[in-house]
BADOMI-475684 format. One line per 5 residues: number of its first residue (from 1); their letters; for each residue x, y, z of N, C-alpha, C. Coordinates in steps of 0.02 Angstrom, whole numbers, plus 50000, padded with zeros to 5 digits. Layout:
// BADOMI-475684
NUM> A> X:Y:Z:X:Y:Z:X:Y:Z; ... $
// end
This chain:
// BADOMI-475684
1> XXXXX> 47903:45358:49633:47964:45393:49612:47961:45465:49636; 48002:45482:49656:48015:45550:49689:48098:45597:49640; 48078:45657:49619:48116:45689:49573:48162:45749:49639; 48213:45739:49608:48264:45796:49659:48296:45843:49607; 48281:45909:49601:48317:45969:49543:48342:46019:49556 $
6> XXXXX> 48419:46038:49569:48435:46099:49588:48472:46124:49515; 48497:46190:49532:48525:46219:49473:48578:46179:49439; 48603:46161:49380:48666:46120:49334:48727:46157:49404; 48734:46219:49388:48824:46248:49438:48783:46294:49476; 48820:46288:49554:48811:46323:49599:48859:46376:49610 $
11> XXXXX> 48880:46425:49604:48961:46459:49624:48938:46490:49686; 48978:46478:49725:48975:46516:49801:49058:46543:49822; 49034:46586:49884:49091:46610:49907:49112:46671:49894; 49160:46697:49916:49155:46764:49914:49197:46774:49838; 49181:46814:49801:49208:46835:49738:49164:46806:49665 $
16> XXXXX> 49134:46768:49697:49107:46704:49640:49059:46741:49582; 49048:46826:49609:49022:46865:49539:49047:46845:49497; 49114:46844:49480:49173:46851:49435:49166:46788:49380; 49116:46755:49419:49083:46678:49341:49056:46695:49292; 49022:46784:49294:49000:46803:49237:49020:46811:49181 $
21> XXXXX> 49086:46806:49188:49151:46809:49145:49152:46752:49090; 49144:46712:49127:49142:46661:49090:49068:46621:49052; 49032:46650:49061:48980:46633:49029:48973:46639:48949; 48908:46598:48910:48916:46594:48826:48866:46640:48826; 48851:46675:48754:48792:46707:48742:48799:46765:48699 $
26> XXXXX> 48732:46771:48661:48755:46841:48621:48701:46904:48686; 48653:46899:48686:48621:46950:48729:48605:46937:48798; 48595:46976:48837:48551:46947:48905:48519:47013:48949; 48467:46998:48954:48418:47026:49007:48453:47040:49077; 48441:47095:49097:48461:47093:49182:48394:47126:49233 $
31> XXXXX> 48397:47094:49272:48328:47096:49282:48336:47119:49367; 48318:47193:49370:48333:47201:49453:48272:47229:49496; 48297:47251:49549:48225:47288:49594:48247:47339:49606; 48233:47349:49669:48240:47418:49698:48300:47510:49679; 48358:47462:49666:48410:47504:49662:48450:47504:49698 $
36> XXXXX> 48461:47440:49749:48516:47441:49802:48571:47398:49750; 48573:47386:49715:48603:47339:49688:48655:47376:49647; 48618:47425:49623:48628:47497:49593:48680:47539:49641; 48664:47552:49699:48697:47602:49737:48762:47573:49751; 48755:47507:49771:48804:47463:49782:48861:47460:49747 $
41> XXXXX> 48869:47480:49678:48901:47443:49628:48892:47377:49604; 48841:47352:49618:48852:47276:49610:48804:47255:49528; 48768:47305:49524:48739:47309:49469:48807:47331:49401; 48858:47361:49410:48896:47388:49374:48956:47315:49368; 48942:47283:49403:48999:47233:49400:48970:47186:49344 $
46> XXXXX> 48899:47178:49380:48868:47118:49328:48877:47142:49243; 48834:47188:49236:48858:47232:49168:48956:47223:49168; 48989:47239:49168:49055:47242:49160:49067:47148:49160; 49065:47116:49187:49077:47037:49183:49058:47025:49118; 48956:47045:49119:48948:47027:49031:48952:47017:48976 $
51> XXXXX> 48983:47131:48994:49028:47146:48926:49090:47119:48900; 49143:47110:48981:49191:47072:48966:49191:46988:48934; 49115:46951:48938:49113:46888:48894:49063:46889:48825; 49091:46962:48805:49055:46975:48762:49001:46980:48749; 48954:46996:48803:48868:46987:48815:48856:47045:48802 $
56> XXXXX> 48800:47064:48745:48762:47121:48751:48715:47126:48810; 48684:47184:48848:48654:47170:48878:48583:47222:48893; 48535:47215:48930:48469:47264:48929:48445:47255:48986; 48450:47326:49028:48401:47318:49083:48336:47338:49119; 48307:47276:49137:48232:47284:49171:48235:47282:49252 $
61> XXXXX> 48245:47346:49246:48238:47392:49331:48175:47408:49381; 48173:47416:49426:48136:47446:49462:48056:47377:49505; 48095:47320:49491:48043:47281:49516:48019:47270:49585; 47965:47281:49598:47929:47313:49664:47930:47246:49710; 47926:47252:49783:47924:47206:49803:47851:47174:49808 $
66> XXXXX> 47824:47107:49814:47790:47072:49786:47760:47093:49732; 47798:47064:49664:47814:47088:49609:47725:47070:49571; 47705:47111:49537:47619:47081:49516:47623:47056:49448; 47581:47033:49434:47568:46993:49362:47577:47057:49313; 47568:47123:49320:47575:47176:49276:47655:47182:49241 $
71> XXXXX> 47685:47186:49300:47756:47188:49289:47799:47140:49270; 47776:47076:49273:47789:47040:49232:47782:47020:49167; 47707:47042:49149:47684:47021:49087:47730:47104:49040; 47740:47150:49070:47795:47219:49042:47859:47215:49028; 47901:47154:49070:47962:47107:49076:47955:47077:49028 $
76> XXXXX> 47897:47031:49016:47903:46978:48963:47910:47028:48892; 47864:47087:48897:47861:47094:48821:47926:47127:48814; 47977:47167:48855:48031:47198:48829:48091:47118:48833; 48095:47068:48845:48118:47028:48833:48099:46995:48751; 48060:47017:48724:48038:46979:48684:48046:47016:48626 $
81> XXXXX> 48048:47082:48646:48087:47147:48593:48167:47105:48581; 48200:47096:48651:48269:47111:48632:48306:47048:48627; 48246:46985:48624:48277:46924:48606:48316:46895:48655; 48347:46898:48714:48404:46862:48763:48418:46780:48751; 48464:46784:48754:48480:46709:48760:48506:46688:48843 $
86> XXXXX> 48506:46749:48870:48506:46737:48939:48477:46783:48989; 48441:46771:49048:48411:46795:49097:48449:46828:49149; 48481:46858:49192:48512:46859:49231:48478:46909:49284; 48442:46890:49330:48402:46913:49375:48460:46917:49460; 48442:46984:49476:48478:46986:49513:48454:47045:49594 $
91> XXXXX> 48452:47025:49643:48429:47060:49723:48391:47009:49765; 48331:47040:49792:48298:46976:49820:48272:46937:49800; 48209:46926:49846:48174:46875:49811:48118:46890:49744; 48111:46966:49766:48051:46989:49700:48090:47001:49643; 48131:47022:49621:48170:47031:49558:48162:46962:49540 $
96> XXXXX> 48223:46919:49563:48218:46843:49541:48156:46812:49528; 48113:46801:49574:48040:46768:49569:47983:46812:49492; 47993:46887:49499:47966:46897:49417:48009:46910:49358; 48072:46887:49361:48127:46875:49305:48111:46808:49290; 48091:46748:49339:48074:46695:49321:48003:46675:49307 $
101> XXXXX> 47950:46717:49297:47866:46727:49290:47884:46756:49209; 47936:46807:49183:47938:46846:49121:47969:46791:49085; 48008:46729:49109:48046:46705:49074:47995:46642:49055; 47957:46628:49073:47888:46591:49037:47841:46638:48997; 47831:46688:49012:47793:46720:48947:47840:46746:48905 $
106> XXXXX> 47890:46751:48918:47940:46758:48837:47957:46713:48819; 47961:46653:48849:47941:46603:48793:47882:46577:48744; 47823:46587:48795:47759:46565:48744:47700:46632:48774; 47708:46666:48731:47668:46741:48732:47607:46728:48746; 47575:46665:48716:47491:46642:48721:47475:46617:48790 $
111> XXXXX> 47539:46604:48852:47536:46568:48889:47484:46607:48934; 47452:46599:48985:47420:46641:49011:47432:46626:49103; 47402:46675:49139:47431:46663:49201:47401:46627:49240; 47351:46618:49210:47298:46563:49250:47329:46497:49235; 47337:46484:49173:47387:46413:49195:47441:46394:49204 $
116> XXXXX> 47492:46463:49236:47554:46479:49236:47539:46448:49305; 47490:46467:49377:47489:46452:49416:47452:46380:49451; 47446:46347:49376:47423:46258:49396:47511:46229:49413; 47502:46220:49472:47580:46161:49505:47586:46108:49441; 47638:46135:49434:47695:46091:49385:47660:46060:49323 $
121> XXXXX> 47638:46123:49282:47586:46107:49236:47632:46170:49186; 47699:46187:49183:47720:46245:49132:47741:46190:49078; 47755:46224:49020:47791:46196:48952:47853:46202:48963; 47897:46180:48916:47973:46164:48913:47981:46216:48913; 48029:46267:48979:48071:46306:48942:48132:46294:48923 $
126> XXXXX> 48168:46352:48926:48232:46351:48893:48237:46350:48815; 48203:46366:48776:48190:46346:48716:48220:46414:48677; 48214:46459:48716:48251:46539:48710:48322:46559:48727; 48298:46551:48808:48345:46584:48848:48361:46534:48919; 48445:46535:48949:48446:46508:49001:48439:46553:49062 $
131> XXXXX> 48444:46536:49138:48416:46572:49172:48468:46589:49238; 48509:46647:49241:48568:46607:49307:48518:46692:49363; 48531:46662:49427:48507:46700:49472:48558:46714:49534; 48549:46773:49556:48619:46808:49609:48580:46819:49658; 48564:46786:49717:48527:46815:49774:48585:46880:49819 $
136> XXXXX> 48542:46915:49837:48557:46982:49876:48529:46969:49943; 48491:46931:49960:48454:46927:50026:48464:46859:50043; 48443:46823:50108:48462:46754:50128:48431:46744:50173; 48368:46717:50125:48333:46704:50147:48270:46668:50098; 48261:46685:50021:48210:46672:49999:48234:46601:49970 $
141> XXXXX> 48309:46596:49950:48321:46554:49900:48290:46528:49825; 48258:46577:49822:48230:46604:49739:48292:46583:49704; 48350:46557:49701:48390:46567:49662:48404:46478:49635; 48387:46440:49686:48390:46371:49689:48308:46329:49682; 48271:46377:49699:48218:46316:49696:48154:46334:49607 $
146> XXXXX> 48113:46291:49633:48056:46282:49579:47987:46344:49581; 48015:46393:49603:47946:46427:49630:47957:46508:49615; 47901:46520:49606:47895:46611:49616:47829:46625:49624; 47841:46676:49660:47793:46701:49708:47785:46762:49662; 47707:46783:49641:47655:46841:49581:47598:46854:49621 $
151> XXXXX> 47595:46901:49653:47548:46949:49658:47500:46982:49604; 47425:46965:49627:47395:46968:49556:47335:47019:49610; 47339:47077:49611:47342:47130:49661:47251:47155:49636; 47211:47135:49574:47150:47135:49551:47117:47097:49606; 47149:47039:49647:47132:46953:49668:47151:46962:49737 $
156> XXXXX> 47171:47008:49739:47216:47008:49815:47251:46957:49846; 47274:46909:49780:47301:46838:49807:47389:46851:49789; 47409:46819:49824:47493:46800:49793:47482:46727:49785; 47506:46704:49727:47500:46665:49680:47572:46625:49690; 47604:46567:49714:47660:46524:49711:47668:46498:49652 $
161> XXXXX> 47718:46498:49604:47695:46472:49536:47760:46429:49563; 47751:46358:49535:47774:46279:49544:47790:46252:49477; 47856:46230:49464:47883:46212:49431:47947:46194:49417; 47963:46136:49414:48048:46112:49395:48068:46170:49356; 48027:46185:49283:48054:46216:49229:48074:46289:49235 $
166> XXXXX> 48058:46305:49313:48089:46378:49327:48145:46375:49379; 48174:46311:49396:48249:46304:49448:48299:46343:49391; 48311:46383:49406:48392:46451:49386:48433:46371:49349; 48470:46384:49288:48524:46359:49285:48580:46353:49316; 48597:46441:49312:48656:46434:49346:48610:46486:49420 $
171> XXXXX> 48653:46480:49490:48654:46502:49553:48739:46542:49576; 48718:46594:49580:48785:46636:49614:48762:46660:49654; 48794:46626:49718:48781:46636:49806:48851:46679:49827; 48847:46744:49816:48909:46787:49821:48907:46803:49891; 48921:46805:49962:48883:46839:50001:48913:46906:50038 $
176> XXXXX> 48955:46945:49953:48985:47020:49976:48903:47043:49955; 48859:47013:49927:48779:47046:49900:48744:47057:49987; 48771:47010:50008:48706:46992:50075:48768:47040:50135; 48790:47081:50128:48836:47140:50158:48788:47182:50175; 48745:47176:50116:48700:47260:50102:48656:47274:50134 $
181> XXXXX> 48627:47190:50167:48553:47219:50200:48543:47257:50257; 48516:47297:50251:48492:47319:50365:48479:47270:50374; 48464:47284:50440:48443:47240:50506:48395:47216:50513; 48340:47265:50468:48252:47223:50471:48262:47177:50424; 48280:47198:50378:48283:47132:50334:48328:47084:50348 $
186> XXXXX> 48388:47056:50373:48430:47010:50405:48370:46976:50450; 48338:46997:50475:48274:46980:50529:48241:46930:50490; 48196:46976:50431:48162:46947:50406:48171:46875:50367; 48215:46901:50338:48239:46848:50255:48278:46778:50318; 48291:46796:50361:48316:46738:50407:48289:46710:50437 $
191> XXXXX> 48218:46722:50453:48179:46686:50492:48129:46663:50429; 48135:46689:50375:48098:46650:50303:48138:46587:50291; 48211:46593:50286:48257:46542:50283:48248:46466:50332; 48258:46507:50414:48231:46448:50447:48125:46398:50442; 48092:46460:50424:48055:46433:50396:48034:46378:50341 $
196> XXXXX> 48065:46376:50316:48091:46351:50244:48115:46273:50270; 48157:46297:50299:48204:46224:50324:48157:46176:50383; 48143:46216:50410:48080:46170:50474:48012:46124:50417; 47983:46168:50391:47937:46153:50337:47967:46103:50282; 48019:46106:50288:48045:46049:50226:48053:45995:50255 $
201> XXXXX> 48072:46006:50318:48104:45940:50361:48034:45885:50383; 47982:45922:50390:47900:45905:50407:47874:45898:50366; 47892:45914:50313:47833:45891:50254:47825:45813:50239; 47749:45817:50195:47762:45742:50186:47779:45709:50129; 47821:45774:50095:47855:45718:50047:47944:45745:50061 $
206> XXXXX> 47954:45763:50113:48040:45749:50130:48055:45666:50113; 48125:45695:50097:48165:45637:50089:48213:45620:50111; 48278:45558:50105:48325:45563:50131:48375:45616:50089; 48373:45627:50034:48394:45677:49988:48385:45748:50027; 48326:45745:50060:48307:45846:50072:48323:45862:50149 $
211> XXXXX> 48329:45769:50192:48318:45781:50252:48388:45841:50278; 48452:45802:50247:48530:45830:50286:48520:45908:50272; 48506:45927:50209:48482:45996:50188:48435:46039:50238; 48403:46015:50257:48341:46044:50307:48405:46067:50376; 48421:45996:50407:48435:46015:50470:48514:46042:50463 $
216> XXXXX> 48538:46020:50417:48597:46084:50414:48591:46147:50413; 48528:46170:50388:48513:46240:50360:48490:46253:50436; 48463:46226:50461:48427:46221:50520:48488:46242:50587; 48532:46206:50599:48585:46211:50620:48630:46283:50608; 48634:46298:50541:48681:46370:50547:48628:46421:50548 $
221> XXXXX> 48591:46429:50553:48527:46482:50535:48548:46493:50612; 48524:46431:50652:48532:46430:50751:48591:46475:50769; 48632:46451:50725:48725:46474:50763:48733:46538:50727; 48701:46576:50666:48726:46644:50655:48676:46707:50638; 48598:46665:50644:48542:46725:50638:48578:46786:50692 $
226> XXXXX> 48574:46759:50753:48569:46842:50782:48630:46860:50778; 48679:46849:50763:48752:46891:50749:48742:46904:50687; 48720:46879:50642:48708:46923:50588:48682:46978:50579; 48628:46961:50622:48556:47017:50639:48595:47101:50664; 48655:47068:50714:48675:47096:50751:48748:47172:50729 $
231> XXXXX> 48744:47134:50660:48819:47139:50601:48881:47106:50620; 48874:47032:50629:48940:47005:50603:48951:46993:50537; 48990:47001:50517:49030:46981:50436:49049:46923:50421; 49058:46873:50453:49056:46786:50441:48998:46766:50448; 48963:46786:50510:48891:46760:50510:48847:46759:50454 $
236> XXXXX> 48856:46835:50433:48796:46853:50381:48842:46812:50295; 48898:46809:50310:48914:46763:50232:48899:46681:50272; 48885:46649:50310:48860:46577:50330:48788:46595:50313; 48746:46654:50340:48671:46638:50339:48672:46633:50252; 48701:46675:50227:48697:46671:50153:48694:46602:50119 $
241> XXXXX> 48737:46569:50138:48745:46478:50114:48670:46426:50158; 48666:46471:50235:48628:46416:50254:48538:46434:50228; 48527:46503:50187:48469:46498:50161:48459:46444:50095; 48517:46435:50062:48533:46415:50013:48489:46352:50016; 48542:46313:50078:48531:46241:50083:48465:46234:50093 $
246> XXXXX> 48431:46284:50124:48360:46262:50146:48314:46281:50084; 48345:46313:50046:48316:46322:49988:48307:46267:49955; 48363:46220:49927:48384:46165:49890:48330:46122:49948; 48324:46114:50010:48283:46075:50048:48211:46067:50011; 48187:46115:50032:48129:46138:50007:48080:46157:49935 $
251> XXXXX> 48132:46159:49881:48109:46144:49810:48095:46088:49816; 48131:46045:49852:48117:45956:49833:48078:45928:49881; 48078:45955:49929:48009:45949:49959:47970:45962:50015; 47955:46038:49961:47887:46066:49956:47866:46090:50042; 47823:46129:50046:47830:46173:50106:47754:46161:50146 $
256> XXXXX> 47726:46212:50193:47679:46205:50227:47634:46241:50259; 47585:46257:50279:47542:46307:50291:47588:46375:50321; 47640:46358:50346:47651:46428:50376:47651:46487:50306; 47679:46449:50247:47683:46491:50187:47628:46496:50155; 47573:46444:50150:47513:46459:50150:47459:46522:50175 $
261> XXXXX> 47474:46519:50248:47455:46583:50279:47472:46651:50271; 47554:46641:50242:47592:46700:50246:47593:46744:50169; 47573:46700:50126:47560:46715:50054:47498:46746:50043; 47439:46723:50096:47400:46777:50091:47383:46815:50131; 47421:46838:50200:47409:46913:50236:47463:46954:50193 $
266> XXXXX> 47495:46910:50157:47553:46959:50108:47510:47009:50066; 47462:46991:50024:47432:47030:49982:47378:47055:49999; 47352:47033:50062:47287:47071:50108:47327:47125:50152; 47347:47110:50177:47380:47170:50246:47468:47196:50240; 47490:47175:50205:47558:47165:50154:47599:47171:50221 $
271> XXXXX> 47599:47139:50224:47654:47108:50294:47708:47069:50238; 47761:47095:50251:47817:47051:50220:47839:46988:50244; 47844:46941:50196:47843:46876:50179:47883:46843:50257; 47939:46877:50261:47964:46836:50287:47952:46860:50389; 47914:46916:50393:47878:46922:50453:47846:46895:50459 $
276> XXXXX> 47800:46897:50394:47739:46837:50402:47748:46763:50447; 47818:46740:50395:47816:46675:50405:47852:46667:50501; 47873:46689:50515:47895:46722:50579:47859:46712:50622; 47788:46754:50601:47743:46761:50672:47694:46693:50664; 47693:46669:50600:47624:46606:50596:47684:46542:50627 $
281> XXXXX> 47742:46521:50625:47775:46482:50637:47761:46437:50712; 47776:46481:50753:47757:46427:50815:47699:46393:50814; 47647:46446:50807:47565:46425:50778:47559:46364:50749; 47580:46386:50710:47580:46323:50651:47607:46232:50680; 47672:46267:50722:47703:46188:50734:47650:46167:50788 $
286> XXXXX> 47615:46229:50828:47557:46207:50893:47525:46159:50855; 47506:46155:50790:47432:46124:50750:47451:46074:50722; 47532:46081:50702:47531:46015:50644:47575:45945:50710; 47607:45979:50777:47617:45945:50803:47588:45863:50830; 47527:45851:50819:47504:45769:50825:47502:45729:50782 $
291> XXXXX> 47548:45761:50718:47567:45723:50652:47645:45708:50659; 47684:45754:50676:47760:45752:50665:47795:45770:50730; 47788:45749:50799:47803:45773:50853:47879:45751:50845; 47888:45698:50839:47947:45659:50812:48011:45697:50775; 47989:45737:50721:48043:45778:50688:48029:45840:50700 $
296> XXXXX> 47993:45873:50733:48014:45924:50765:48064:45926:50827; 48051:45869:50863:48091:45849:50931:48185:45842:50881; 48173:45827:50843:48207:45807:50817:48264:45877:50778; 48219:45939:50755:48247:45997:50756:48267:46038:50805; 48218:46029:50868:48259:46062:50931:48309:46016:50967 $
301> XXXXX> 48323:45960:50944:48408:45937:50967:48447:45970:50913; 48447:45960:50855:48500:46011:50797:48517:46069:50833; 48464:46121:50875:48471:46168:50878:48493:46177:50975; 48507:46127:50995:48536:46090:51058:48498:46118:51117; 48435:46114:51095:48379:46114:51160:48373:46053:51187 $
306> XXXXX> 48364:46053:51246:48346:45998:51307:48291:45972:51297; 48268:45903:51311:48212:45884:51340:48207:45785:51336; 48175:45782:51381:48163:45693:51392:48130:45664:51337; 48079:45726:51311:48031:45695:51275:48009:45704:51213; 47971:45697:51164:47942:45739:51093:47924:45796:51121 $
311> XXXXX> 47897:45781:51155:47851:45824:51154:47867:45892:51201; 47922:45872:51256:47947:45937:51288:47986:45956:51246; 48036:45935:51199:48063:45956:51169:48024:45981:51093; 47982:45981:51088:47929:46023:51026:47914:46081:51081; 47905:46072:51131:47891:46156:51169:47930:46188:51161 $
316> XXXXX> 47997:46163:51203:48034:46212:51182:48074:46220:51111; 48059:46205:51062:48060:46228:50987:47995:46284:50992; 47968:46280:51010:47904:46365:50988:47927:46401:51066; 47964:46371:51101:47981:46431:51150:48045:46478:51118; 48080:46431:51060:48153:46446:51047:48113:46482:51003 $
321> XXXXX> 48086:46476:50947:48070:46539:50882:48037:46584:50938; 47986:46578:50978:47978:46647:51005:48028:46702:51030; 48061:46663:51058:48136:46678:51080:48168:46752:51030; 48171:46669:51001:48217:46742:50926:48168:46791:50891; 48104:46768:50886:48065:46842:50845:48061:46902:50915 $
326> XXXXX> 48070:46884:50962:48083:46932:51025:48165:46978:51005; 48208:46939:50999:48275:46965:50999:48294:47009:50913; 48255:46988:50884:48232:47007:50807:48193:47066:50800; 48156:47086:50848:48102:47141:50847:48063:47126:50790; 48032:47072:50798:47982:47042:50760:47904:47030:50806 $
331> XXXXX> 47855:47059:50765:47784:47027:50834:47776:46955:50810; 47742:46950:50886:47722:46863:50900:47645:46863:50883; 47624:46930:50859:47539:46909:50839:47520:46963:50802; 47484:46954:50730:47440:46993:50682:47438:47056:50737; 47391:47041:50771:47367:47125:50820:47428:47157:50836 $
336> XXXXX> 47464:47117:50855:47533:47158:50871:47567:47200:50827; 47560:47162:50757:47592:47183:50692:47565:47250:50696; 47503:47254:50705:47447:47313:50690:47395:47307:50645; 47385:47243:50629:47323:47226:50596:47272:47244:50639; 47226:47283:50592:47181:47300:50653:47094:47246:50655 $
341> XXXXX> 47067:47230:50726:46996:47191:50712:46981:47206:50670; 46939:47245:50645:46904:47266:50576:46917:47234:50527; 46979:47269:50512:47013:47210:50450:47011:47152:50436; 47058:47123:50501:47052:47058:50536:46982:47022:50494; 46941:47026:50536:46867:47005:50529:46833:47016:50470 $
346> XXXXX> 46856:47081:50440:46832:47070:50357:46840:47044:50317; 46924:47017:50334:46956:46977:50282:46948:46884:50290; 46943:46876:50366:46965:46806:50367:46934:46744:50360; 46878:46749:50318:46838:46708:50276:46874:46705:50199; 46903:46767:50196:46946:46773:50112:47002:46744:50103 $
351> XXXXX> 47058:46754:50181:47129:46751:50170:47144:46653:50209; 47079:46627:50221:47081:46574:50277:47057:46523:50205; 47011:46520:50167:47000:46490:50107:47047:46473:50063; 47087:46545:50042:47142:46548:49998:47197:46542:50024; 47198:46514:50090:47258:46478:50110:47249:46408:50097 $
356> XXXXX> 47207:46404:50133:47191:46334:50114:47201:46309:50025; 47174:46322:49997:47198:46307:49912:47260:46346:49886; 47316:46333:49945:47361:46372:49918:47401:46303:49904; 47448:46342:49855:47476:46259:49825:47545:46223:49882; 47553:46269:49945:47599:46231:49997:47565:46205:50040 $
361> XXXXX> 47494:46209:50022:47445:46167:50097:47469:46091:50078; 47455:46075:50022:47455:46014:50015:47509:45966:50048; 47572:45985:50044:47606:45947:50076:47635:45968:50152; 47559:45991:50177:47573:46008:50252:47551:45953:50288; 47596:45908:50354:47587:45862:50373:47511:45856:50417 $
366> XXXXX> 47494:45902:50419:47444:45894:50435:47378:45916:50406; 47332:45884:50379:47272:45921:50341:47249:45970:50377; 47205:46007:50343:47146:46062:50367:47104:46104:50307; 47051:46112:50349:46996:46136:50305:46984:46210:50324; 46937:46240:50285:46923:46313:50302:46907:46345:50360 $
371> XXXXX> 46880:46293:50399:46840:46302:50443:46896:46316:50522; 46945:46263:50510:47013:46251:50566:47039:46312:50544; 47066:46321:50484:47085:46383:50440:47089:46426:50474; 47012:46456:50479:46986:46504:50514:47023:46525:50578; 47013:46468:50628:47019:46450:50677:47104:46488:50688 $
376> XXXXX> 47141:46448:50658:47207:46440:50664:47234:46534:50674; 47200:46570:50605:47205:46643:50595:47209:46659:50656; 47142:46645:50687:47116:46678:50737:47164:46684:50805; 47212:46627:50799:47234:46618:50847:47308:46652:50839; 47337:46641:50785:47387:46729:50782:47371:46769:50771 $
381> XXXXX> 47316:46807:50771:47273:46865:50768:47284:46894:50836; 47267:46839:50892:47282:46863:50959:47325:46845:50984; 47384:46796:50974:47429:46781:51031:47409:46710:51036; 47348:46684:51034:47317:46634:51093:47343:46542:51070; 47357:46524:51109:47391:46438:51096:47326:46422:51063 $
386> XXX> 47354:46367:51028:47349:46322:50954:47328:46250:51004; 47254:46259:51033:47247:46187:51042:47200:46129:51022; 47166:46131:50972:47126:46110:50924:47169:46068:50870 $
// end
């Protein structure tokens, strides 16, 4: 038996803030980051919707990007002062991802984070508070799936925490939010998106449920990353929907070393998530290719590349992402990034282990051990093809 869970209501489209209106509740949490949300007005709308459905409301500001177990367990306890009966987490992916880490320790205070981060091992929530989420970026889909990503910065690990019991109730995919971003980030959060969707489509527990999701997402990511990148205003409200889908792809099933890898140069060399996943990507399809040559061939027709064969057509799929992290001003290798040897080499006995026991290896189509691990690093460290 295989389980499929997205949020109860999705609202999308342009205006679709305006559902706040209609929501039940006596209090609710708002839970943001940086302050663009703030500058925007968009923070003033959410407050004003609330008030207008009679929601008291309290806000927990300033959440850093890869949000740490500190700031969450500080979330949980002022949630737990002010009682909410609703969550409403709202920007990228770090606001959302530790609005949904606070919303398990305000439910069970004793809970602890060590077994917050055993895969699909949380208690019932909802027992408090429900949970609706507004993505600002498009790319993480934090807003639809089972997961959040905790930086536990003592450990130097980022931590994926797995669970049905943290999919958002409600999802508002507005994409006047995804207006706001620059250009590095349109880069980034979009090539996390197509990440997402390739990795879902390869995994080995896709389904026919996750497959249309994958290569649709797959499909508009192709037709409006770089005009978005570029500032079109349709494009960037399509990438908004097509992170979505690959989001909804990918809660249900489950992702693959590229996020593995990318979760921990995140908290070693803090390369953002979705560069990360960017530069390990071709890499990655070099390695897992003699498992799934088949549906990768199968993503570079979606994305209407040529070829006779699997296998010419899996080339040019890692010729096409090189392609775009070129037109993206994204590097194609760690050294490039500016990781420097030293580092490199100090770390990659640490960050090659703890990939490996990261909880998206598992359903990577292709196994590997510490040792390939290693190997694999090594080989976006420099540039060098994936032929092992």
């Amino acid at each position: 038996m295989t389980r499929f869970t997205l949020p109860r209501d999705i609202y999308h489209g342009k205006g679709s803030l305006e559902t706040l209106k209609n929501l039940k509740g006596e209090r609710a949490v708002i839970v943001v980051g940086g302050g663009s949300m703030k500058r925007f007005g968009f923070l003033d709308k959410v407050e004003q919707y609330l008030h207008e459905a009679g929601i008291e409301t309290k806000l927990i500001e300033g959440v850093e990007p890869d949000p740490s177990v500190e700031t969450v367990m500080k979330g949980a306890e002022i949630m737990r002062d002010f009682q909410p009966d609703l969550i409403v987490a709202m920007g990228g992916g770090s606001p959302i991802d530790a609005a949904k880490a606070m919303w398990i320790f305000y439910e069970y205070p004793d809970f602890t984070f060590k077994e917050a981060v055993i895969p699909f091992g949380l208690p019932e929530l909802r027992q408090k508070a429900k949970f609706v989420a507004i993505p600002s970026t498009s790319g993480t889909a934090t807003e639809v799936t089972a997961f959040s990503v905790i930086t536990d910065y003592n450990e130097k690990i980022k931590y994926p925490l797995a669970d049905f019991n943290i999919t958002p109730d409600i999802a508002i995919v507005d994409p006047d939010l995804a207006q706001t971003m620059p250009a590095k980030l349109v880069a980034y959060t979009g090539m996390d998106a197509l990440t997402h969707a390739i990795e879902a489509y390869v995994s080995t527990i896709h389904t026919n449920f996750t497959d249309p999701l994958a290569l649709k997402a797959i499909e508009m990511v192709n037709e409006n990353l770089i005009e978005s990148y570029k500032g079109d205003k349709e494009a960037r409200n399509l990438m908004h929907e097509a992170q979505c889908l690959a989001g909804m792809a990918f809660s249900n099933a489950l992702l693959g070393i590229v996020h593995s890898m990318a979760h921990k140069v995140g908290a070693v060399f803090h390369i953002p998530h979705g560069c990360a996943n960017a530069i390990f990507l071709p890499y990655v399809i070099q390695y897992n290719r003699s498992k799934c040559e088949d549906r990768y061939a199968q993503i570079a027709k979606v994305m209407g590349l040529k070829g006779e064969s699997d296998s010419v057509l899996t080339d040019e799929l890692i010729m096409k992402i090189n392609e775009l992290n070129t037109e993206l001003s994204i590097p194609h290798s760690l050294k490039e990034y500016g990781v420097s040897s030293e580092d490199f080499k100090a770390n990659l006995k640490f960050i090659a282990h703890n990939a490996v026991e990261d909880a998206c290896t598992g359903s990577n189509p292709r196994a590997i051990d510490d040792k390939n691990m290693e190997k694999l690093f090594e080989c976006t460290y420099d540039g060098d093809k994936v032929y092992f």
